[in-house]
Residue frames relative to the residue before (quaternion, step in Angstrom):
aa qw qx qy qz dx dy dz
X 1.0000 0.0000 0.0000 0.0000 0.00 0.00 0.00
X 0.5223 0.6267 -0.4512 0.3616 3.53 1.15 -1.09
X 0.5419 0.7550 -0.2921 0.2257 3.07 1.17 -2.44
X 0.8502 0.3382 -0.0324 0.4022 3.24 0.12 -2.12
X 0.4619 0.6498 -0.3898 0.4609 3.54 1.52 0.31
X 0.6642 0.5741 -0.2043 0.4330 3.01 0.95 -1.63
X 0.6883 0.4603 -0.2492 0.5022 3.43 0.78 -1.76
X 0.6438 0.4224 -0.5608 0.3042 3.67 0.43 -0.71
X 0.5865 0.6846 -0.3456 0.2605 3.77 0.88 -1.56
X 0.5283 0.7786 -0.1719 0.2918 2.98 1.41 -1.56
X 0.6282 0.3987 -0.0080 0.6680 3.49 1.33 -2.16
X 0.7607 0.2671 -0.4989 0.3179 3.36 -0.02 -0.29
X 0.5095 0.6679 -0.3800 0.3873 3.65 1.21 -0.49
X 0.7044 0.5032 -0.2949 0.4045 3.52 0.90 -1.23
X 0.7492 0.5122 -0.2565 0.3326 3.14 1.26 -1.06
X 0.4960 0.5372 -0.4620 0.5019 3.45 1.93 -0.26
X 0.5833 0.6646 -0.3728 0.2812 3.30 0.54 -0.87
X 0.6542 0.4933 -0.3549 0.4502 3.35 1.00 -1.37
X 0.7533 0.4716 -0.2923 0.3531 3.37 0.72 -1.62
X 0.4582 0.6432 -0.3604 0.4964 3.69 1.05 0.07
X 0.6810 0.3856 -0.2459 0.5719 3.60 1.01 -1.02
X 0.5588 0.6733 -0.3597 0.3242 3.31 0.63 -0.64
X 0.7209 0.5307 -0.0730 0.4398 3.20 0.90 -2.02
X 0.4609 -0.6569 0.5896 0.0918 4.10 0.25 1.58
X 0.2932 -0.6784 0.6237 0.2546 3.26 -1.50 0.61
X 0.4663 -0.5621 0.5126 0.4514 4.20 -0.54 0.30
X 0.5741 -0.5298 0.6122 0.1223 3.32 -1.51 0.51
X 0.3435 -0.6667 0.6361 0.1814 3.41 -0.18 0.78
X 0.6156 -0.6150 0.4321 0.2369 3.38 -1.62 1.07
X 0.3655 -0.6020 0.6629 0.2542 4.01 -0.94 0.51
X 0.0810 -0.7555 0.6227 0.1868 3.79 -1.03 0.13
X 0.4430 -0.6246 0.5482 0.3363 3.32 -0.72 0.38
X 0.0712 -0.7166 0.6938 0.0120 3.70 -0.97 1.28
X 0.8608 0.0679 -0.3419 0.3708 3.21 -1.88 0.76
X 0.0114 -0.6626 0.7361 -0.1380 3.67 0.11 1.27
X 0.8914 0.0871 -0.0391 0.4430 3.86 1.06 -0.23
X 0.1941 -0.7797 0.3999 0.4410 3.67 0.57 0.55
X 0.8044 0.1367 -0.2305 0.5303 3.78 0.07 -0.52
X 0.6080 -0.7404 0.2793 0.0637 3.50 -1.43 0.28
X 0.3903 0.1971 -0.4320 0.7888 2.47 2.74 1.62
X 0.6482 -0.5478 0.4212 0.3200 2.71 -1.77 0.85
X 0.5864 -0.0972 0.2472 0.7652 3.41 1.13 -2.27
X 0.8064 0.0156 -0.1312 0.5764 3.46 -0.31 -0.94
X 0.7438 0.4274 -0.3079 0.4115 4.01 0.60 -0.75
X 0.4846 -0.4621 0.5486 0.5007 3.52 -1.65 0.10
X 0.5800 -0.4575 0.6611 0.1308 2.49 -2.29 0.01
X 0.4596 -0.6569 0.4862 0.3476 3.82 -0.89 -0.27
X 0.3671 0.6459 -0.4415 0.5031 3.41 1.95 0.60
X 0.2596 -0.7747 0.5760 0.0247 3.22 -1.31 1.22
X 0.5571 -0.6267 0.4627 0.2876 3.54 -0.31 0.54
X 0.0701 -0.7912 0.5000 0.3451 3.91 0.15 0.37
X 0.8594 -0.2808 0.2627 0.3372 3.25 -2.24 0.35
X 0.9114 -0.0895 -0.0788 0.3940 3.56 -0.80 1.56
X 0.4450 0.6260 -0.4970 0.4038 3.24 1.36 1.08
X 0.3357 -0.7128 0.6018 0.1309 3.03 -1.04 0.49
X 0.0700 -0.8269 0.5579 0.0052 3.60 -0.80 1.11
X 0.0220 0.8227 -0.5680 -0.0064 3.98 -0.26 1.15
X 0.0955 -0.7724 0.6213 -0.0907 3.35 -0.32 1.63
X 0.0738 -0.7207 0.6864 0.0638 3.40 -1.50 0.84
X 0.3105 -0.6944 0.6426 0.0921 3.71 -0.71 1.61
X 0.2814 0.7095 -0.6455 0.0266 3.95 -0.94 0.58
X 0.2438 -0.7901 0.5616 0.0281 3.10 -1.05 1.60
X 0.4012 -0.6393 0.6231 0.2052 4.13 -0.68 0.73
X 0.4510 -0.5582 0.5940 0.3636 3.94 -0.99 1.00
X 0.8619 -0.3427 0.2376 0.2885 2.89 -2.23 -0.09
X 0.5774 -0.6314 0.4004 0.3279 3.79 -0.71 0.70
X 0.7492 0.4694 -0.1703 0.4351 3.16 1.29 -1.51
X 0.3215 0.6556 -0.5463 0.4103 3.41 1.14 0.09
X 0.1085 -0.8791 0.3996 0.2361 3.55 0.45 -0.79
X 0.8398 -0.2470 -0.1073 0.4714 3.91 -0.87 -0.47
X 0.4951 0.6188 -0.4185 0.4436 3.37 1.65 -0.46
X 0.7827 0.3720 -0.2088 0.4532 4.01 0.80 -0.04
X 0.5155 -0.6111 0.4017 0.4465 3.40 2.15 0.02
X 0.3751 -0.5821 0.5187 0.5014 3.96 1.12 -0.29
X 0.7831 -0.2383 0.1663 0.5498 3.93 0.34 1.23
X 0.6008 0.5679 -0.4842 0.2865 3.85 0.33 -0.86
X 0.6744 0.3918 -0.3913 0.4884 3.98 0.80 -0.54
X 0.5836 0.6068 -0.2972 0.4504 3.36 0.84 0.63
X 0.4596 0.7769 -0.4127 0.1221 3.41 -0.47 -0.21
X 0.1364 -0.7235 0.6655 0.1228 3.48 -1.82 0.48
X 0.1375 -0.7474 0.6476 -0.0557 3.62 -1.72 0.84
X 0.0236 0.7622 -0.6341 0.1283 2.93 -1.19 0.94
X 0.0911 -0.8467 0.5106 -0.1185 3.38 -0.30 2.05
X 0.0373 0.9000 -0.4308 0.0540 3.21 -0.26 1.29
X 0.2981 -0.6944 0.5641 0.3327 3.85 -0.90 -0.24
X 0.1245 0.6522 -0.7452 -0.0620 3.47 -1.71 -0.07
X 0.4937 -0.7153 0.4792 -0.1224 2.71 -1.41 1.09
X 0.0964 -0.7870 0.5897 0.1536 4.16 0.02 0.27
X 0.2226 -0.8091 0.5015 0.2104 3.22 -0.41 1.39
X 0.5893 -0.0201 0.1532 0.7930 3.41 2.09 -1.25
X 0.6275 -0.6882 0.2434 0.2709 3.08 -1.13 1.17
X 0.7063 0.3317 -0.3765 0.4994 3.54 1.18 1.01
X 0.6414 0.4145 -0.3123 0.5650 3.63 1.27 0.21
X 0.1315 -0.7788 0.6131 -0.0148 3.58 -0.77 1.38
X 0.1306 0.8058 -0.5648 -0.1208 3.12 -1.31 0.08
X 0.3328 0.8651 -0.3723 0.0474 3.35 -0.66 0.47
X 0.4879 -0.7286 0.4513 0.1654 3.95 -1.13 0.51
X 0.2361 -0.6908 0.6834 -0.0027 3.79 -1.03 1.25
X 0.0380 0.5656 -0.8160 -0.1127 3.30 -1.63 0.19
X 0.1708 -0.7217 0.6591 -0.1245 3.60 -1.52 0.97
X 0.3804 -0.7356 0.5120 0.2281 3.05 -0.76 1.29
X 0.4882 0.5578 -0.5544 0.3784 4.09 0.75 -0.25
X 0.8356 -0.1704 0.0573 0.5191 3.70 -0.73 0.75
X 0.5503 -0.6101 0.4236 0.3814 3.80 0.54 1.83
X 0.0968 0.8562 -0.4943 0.1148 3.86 0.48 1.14
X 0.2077 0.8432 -0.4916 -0.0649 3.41 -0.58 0.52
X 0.1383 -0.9117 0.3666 -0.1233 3.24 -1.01 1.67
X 0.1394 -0.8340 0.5328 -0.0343 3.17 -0.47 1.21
X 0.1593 -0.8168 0.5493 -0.0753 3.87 -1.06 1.28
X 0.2755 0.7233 -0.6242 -0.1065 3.85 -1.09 -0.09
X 0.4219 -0.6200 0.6561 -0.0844 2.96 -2.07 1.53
X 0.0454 -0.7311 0.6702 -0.1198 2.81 -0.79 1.54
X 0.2313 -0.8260 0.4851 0.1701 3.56 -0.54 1.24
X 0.1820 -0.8648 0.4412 0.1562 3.73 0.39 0.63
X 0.8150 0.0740 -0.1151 0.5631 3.87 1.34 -0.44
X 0.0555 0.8167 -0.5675 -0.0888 3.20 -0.92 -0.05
X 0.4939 -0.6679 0.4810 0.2804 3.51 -0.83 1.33
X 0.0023 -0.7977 0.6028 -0.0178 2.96 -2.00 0.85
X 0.4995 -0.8193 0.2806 -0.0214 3.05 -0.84 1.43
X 0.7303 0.0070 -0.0527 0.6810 2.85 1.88 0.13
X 0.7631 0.2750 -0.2304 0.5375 3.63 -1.35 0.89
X 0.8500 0.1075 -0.0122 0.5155 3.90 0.96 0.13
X 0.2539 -0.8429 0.4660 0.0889 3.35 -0.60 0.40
X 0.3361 0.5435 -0.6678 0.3817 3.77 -0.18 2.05
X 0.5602 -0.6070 0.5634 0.0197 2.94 -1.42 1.98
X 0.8255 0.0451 -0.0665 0.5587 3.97 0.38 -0.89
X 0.2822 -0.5496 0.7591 0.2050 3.05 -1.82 0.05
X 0.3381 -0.7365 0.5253 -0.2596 3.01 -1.06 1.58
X 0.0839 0.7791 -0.6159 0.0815 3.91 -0.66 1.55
X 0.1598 -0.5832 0.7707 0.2009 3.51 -1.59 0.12
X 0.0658 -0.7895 0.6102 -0.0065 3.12 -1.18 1.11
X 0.0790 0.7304 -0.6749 -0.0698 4.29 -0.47 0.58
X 0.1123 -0.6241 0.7711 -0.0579 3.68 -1.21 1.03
X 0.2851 0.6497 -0.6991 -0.0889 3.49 -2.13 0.04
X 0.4079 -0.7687 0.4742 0.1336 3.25 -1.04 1.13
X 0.0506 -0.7451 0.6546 0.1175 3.46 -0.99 -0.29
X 0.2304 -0.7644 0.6012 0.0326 3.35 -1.45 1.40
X 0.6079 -0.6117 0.4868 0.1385 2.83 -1.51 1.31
X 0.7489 0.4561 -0.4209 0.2323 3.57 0.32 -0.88
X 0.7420 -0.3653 0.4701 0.3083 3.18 -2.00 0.74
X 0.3819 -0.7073 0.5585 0.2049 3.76 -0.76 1.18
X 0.3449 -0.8963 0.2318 0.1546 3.72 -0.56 0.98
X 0.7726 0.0349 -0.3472 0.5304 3.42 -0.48 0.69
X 0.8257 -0.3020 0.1116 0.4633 3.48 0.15 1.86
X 0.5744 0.5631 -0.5008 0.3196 3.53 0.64 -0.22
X 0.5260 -0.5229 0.6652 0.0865 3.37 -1.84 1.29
X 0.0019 -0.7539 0.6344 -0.1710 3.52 -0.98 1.74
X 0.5127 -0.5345 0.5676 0.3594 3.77 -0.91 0.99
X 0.6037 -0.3738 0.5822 0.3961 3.21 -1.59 0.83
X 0.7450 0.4779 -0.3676 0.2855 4.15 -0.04 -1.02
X 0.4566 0.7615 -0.3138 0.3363 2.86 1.40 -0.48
X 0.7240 0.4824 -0.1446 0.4713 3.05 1.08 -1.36
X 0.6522 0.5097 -0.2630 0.4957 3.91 1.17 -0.15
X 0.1856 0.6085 -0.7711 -0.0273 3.05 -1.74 0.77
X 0.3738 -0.7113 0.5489 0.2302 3.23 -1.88 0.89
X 0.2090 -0.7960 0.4384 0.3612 3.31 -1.20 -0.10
X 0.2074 -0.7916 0.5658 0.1006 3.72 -0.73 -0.18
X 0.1506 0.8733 -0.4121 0.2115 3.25 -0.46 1.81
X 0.2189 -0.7471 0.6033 0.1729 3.63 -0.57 0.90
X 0.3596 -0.6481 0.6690 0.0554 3.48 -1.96 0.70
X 0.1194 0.8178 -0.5627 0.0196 3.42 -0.72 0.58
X 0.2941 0.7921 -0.5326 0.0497 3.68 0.08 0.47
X 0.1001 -0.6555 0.7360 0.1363 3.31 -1.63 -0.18
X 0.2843 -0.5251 0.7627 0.2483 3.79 -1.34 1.29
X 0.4224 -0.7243 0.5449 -0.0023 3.16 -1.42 1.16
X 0.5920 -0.2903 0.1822 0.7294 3.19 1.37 -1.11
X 0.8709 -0.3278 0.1780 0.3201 3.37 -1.82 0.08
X 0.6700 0.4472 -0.0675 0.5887 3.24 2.10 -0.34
X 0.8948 0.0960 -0.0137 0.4358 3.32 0.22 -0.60
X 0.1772 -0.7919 0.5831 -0.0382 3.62 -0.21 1.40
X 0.0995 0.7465 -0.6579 -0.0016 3.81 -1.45 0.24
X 0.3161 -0.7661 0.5586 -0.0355 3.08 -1.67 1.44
X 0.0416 0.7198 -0.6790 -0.1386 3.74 -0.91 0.11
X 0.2040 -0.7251 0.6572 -0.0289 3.27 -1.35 1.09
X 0.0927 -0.6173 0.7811 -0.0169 4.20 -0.18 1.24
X 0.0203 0.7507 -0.6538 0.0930 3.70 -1.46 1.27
X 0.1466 0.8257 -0.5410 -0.0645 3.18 -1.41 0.43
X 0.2820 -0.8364 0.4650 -0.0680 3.07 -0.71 1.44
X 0.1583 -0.8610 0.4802 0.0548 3.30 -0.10 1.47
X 0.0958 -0.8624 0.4911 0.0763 3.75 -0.51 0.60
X 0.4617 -0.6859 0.4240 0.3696 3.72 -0.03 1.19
X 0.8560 0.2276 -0.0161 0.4638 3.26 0.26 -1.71
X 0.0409 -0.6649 0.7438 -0.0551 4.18 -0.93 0.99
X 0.6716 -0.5848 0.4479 0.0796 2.69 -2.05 0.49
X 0.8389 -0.0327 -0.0468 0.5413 2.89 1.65 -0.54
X 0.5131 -0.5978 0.3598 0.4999 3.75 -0.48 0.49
X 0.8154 0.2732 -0.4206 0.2891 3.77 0.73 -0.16
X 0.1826 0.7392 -0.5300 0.3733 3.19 1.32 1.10
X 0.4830 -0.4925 0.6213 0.3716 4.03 -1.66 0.15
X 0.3568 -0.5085 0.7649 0.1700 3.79 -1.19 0.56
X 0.7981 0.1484 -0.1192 0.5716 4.19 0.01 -1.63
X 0.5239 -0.7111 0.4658 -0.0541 3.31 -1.06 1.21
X 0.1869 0.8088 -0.5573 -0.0205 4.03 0.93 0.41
X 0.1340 0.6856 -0.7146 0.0353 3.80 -0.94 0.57
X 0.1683 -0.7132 0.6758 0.0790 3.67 -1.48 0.42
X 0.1995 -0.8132 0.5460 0.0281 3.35 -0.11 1.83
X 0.0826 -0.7375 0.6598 0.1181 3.87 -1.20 0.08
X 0.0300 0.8045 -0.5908 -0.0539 3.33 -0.86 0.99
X 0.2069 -0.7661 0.6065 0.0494 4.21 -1.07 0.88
X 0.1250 0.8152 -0.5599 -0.0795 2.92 -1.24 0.82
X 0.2531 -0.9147 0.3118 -0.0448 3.47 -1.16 0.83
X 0.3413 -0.7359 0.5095 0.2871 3.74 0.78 1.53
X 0.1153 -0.6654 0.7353 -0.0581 2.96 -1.74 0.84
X 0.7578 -0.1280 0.0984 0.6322 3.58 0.75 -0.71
X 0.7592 -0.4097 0.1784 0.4732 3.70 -0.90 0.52
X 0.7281 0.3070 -0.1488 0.5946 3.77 0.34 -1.49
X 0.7541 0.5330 -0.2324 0.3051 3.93 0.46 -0.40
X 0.0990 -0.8184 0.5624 -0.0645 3.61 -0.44 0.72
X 0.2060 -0.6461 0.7144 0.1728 3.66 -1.49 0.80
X 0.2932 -0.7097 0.6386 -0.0503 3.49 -1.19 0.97
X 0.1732 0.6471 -0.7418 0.0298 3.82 -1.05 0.69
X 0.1145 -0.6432 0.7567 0.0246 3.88 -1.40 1.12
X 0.4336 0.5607 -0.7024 0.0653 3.75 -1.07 0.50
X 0.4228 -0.6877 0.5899 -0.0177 2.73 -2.09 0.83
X 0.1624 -0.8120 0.5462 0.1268 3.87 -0.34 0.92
X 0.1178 -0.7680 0.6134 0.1415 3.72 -0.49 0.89
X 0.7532 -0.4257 0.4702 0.1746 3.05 -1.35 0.99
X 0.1495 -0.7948 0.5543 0.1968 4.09 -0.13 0.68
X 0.8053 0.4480 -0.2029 0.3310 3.00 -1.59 0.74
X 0.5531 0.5269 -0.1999 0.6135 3.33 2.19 0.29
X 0.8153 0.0775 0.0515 0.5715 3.70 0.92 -0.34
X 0.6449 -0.6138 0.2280 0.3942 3.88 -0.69 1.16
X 0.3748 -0.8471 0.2246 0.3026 3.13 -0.98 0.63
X 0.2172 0.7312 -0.5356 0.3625 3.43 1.90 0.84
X 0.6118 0.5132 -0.3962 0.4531 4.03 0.84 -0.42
X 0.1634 -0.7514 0.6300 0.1086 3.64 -1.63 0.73
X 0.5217 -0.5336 0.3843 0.5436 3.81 -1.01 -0.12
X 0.4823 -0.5989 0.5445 0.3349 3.39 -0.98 0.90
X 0.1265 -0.7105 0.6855 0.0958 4.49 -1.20 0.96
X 0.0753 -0.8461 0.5261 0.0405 3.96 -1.23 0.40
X 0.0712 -0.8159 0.5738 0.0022 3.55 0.29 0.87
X 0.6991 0.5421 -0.4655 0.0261 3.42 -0.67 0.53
X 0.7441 -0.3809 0.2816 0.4710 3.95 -1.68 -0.29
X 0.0289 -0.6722 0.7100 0.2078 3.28 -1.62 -0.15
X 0.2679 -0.7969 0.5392 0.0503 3.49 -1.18 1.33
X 0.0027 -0.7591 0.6488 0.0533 3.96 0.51 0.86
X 0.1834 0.7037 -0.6803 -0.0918 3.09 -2.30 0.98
X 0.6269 -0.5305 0.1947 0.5364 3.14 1.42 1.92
X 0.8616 -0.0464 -0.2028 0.4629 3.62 0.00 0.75
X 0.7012 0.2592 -0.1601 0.6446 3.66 0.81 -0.02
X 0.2155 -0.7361 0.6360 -0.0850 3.32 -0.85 1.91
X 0.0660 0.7495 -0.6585 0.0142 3.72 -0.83 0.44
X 0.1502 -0.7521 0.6415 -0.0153 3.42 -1.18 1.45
X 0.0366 0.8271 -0.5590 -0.0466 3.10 -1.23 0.18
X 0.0175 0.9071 -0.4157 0.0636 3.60 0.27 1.12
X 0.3811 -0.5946 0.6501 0.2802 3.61 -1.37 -0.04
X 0.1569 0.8085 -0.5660 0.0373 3.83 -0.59 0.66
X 0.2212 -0.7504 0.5199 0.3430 3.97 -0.87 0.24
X 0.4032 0.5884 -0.5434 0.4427 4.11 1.61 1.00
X 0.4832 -0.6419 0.5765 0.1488 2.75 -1.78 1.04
X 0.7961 0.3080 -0.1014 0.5110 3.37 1.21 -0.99
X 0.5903 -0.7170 0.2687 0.2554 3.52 -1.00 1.01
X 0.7306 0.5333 -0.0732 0.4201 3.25 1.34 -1.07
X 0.5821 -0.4526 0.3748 0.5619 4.42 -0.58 0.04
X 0.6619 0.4580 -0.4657 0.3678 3.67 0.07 -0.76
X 0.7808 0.4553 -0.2706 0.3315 3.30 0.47 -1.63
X 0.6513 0.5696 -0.2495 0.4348 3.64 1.36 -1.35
X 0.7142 0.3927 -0.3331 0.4741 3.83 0.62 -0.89
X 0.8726 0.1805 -0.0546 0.4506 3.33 0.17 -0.97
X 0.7049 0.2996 -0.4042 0.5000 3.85 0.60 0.67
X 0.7289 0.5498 -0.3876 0.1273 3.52 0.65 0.65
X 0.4202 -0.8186 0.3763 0.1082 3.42 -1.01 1.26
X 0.6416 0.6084 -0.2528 0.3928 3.38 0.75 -0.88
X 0.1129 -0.8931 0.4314 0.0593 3.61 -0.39 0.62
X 0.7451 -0.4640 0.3116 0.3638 3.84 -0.97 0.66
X 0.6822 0.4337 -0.2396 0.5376 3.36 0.84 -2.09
X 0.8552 0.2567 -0.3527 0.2800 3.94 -0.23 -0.48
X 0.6359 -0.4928 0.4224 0.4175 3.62 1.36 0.02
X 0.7149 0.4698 -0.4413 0.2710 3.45 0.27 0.41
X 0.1270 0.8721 -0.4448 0.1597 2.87 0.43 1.45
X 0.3118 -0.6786 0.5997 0.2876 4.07 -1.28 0.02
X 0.3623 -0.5578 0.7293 0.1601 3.14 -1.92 0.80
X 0.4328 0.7269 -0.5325 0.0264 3.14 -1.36 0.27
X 0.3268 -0.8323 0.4269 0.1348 3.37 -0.96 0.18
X 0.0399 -0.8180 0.5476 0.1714 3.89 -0.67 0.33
X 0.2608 -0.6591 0.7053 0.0073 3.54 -1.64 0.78
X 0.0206 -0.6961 0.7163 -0.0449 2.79 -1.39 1.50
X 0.0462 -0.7247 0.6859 0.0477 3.39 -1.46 0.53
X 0.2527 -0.7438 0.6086 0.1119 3.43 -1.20 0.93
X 0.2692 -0.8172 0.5066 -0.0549 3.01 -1.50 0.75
X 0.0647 -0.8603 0.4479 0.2347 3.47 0.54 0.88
X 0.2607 -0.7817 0.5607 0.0810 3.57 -1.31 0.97
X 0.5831 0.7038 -0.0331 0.4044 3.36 0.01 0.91
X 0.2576 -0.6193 0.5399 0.5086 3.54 -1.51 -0.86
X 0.5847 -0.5618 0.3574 0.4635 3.55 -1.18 0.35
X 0.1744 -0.6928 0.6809 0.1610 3.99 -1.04 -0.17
């Protein structure tokens, strides 16, 4: 009896065993990387995340108006900057802080990347950010007038939607809102609704074409302001990103681009400028 105990145990083991071999491990998902080479477009983020303990030190500098002409250098005796860190807390949660000379602006943001598309071994179509930011301005309140510290804040709130289309050509939508404590008038918007789109387009291996515009919502903010448009390149050489764009914003950042911009396309009054980023691993690698 022992016998035919033993022998049964014997078969039923072998037969788990087989079915154990049988049973493949899954493939682990592929993600789809550079849907963007750097992690703004021009003035907006991207759905690129900074990875885990890197350190990214980017300097935005924008040239004044073109049409100012030679008495202004064509904008070059002009100029704004805005020199910021960010930080990978984990290789889908950013954070980081700017200061900007356009109204002595300091600005602080975290990105949380919540999807991210994959191209093989799984099945997600976009990558996907939440973004909350609020600035605060530096400048002296004019003629003498006394402003709450709140006064001086607005926040921002921002979804990410992208999808890398193919080895070339990637595309983003960006629904924003930008709340501003302090307006100019009561029949002005306080909450800001704009819906930003942003495209990119390989040209040559290290080289990208870029387009950022934003459509604000009418009837929320004066109408001397326009939607802020960005045309420009991105030069990747795996740690060091160089842009170079054509834009008709004065200011580098969402507050300054959606809702403070004047200069328009049709009359020429546009800015040159350019931004550098450089990463920095902190750390061990992973």
């Amino acid at each position: 009896m022992k016998k035919i105990i033993t022998l049964s145990l014997a078969v039923l083991s072998m037969q788990f065993g087989f079915a154990q071999d049988d049973e493949l491990p899954e493939d682990p998902p592929e993600y789809t990387k550079k849907t963007f080479y750097s992690s703004r477009i021009v003035n907006s983020h991207t759905t690129e995340s900074i990875e885990k303990k890197v350190l990214d030190f980017r300097i935005n500098h924008r040239f004044g108006d073109v049409s100012q002409g030679y008495d202004n250098f064509f904008g070059l005796d002009n100029a704004t900057m805005r020199m910021s860190f960010d930080y990978g807390v984990t290789d889908n949660f950013t954070v980081g802080i700017g200061r900007s000379t356009f109204e002595k602006t300091v600005d602080g943001f975290a990105k949380y990347r919540f999807l991210r598309q994959i191209h093989e071994n799984g099945n997600m179509p976009v990558s996907a950010a939440y973004i909350v930011g609020m600035t605060m301005d530096g400048l002296t309140p004019p003629d003498g007038r006394t402003n709450y510290f709140s006064s001086r804040l607005t926040y921002l709130h921002q979804v990410l939607v992208a999808r890398k289309f193919n080895s070339s050509f990637s595309a983003q939508i960006m629904p924003t809102l930008i709340h501003r404590n302090l307006i100019d008038s009561s029949k002005y918007a306080h909450d800001v609704f704009s819906l930003g789109v942003g495209l990119r387009q390989k040209i040559l291996p290290s080289i990208t074409l870029n387009l950022e515009y934003f459509w604000v919502a009418p009837n929320q903010i004066s109408d001397q302001f326009v939607d802020p448009l960005s045309i420009g390149i991105d030069i990747n050489t795996g740690w060091h990103t160089f842009q170079i764009h054509v834009t008709n914003a004065t200011g580098t950042f969402e507050k300054a681009a959606i809702t403070q911009t004047t200069n328009r396309w049709d009359a020429g009054n546009l800015h040159i400028g350019f931004n550098i980023s450089r990463e920095f691993q902190l750390g061990g690698y992973h």
